[in-house]
Structure formats: C-alpha cells, structure tokens
C-alpha positions as CSV (number, residue, x, y, z in Angstrom):
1,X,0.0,0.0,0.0
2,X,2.6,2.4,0.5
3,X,4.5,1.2,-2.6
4,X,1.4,2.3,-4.3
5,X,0.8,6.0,-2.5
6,X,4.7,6.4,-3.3
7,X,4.2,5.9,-6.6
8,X,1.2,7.9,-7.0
9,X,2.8,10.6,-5.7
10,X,6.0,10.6,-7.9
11,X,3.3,10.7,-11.0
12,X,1.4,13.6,-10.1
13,X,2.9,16.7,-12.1
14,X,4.5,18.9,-9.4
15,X,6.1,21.5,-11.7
16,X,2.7,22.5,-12.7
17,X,1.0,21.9,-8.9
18,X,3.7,24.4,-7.7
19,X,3.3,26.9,-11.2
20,X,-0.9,26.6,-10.2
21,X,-0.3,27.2,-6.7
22,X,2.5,30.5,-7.5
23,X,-0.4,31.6,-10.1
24,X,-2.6,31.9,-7.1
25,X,-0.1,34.3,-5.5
26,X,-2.1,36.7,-7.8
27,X,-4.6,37.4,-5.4
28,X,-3.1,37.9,-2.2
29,X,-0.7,40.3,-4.3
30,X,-2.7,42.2,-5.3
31,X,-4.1,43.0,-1.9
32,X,-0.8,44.0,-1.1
33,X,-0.2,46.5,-3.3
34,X,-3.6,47.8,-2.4
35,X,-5.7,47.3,-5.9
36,X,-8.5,46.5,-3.8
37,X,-8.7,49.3,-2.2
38,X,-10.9,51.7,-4.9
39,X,-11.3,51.4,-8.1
40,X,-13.3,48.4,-10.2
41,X,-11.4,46.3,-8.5
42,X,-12.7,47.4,-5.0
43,X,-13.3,44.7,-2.4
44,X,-15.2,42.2,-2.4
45,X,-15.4,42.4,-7.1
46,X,-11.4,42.4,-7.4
47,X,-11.2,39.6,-5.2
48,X,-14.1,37.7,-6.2
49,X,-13.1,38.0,-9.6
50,X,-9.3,36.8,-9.1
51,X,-10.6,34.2,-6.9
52,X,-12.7,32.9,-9.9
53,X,-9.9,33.6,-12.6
54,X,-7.7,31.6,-10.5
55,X,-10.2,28.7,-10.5
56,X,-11.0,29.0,-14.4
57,X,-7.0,28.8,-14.7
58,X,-6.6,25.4,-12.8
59,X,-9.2,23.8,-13.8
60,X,-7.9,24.7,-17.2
61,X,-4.5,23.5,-17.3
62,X,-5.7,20.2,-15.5
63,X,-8.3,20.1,-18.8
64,X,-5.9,21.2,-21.7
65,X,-2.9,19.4,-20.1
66,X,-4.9,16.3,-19.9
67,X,-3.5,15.6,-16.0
68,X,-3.8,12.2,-15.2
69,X,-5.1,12.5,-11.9
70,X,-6.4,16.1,-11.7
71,X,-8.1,15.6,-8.1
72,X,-5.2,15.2,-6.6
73,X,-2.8,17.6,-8.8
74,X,-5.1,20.1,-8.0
75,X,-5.6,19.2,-4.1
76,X,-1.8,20.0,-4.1
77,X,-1.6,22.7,-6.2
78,X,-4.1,24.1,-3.2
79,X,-1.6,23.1,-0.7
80,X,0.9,24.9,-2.5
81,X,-0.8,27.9,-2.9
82,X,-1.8,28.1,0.8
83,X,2.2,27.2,2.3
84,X,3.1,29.8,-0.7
85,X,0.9,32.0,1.1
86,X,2.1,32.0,4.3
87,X,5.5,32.1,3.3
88,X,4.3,35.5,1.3
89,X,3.6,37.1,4.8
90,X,5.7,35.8,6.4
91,X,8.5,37.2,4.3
92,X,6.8,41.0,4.2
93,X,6.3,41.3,8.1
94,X,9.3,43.2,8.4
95,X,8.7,45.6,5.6
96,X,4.5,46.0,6.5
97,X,3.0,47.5,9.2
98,X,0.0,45.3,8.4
99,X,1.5,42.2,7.6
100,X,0.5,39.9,11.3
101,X,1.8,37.0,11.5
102,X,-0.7,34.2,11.1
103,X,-1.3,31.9,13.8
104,X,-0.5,28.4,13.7
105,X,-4.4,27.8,13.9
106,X,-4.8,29.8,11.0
107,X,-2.1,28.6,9.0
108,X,-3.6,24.6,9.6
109,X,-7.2,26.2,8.7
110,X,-5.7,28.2,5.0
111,X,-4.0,24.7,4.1
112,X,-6.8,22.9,4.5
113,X,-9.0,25.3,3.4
114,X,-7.1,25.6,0.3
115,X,-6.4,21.7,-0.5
116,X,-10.3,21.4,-0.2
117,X,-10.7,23.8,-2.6
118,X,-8.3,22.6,-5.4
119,X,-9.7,18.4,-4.7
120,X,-13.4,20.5,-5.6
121,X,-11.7,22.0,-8.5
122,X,-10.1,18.7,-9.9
123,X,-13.3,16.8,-9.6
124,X,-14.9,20.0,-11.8
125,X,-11.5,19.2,-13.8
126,X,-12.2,15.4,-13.9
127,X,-15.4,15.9,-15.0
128,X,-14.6,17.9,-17.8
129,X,-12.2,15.7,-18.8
130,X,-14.1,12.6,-18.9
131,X,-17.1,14.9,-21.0
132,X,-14.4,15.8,-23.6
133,X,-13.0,12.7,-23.6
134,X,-16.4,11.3,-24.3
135,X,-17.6,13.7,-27.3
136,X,-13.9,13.1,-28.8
137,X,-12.6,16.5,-28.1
C-alpha cells in the first residue's frame, strides 16, 4: 500500500502543482499592493473575480494538459498555494505594518481550506475531462 501511494505521488505533475499554486499568488498580491482598495477592483469584485480567474485557470490546465489524476494535482496545487501564502507574509512582516503573523491555527485552517478547494476544483476538472474525452474533443 505504501509502494502504491509512493508511486502515485512521484506521477502527479509537481512542476505545474507548484506553477498553479505561484499563479494563485495573484490574489493575495494584489491586496498587497492595495488594488482592492478603490477602483473596479474594490473589495469584495477584485477579489471575487481573481478568486474565480484563478479557478478558471486550474481547472484549465488540468483540462488542456490532460493531467492524469487532476483531483489530486489540484488538491496539491491548493496546498501549494496556501504554504506559498504563508510564506508571502511571512516574508513581508518586516517591511508592512500590516503584515500579522498568522497563527498556527490559522495557518492549519488556510492549508486545509485551500487543499479542499483545489480536490473540488479537480473533480470539476475530472469531469470535464471525462465529458471531452467522451464527445472526442
């Protein structure tokens, strides 16, 4: 059984979980340098929309790439983006005011959060797969 996990995880393809989950570093960026603040972007459409580009974009690549196992890729590439995250503040805390360290709480709750997000967005990506796969496309 482990054998089998092992080799399951050497398949998945980790240059593209870690390019999905630096693509999500979009969003949090551009909090950062305050395009969310006024504008069309204004909290909560910039966000929202980001959040949902993001989305369109992994489920995407999982699609047009033809990932083998995009519930899991995807799962990862939400891990990813959450520990890429964290790093992100944790790296501008000395240069923001505003940048607070997150708790470890928090940090547990945005990993998990995030790798529940991407497993929804490979079954979305598994399902498109297995309609295109279906009509020939």
């Amino acid at each position: 059984m482990t054998d089998l996990r092992r080799n399951t995880l050497q398949r998945l393809p980790w240059i593209l979980i870690a390019a999905l989950g630096a693509f999500g570093l979009v969003r949090p960026v551009l909090s950062i340098v305050g395009a969310y603040d006024s504008g069309p972007l204004e909290k909560p459409v910039g966000p929202l929309v980001f959040t949902a580009l993001i989305a369109v974009v992994w489920v995407g690549a999982a699609v047009v790439l033809r990932t083998p196992q995009p519930v899991p890729a995807l799962l990862f590439a939400g891990v990813a983006y959450g520990a890429f995250a964290i790093i992100l503040n944790l790296s501008l805390q000395p240069f923001l005011d505003d940048a607070d360290a997150v708790p470890v709480i928090g940090s547990i709750g945005i990993l998990v959060f995030n790798a529940v997000q991407g497993a929804v967005l490979g079954l979305i990506a598994l399902g498109l797969q297995r309609v295109l796969h279906r009509t020939g496309e």
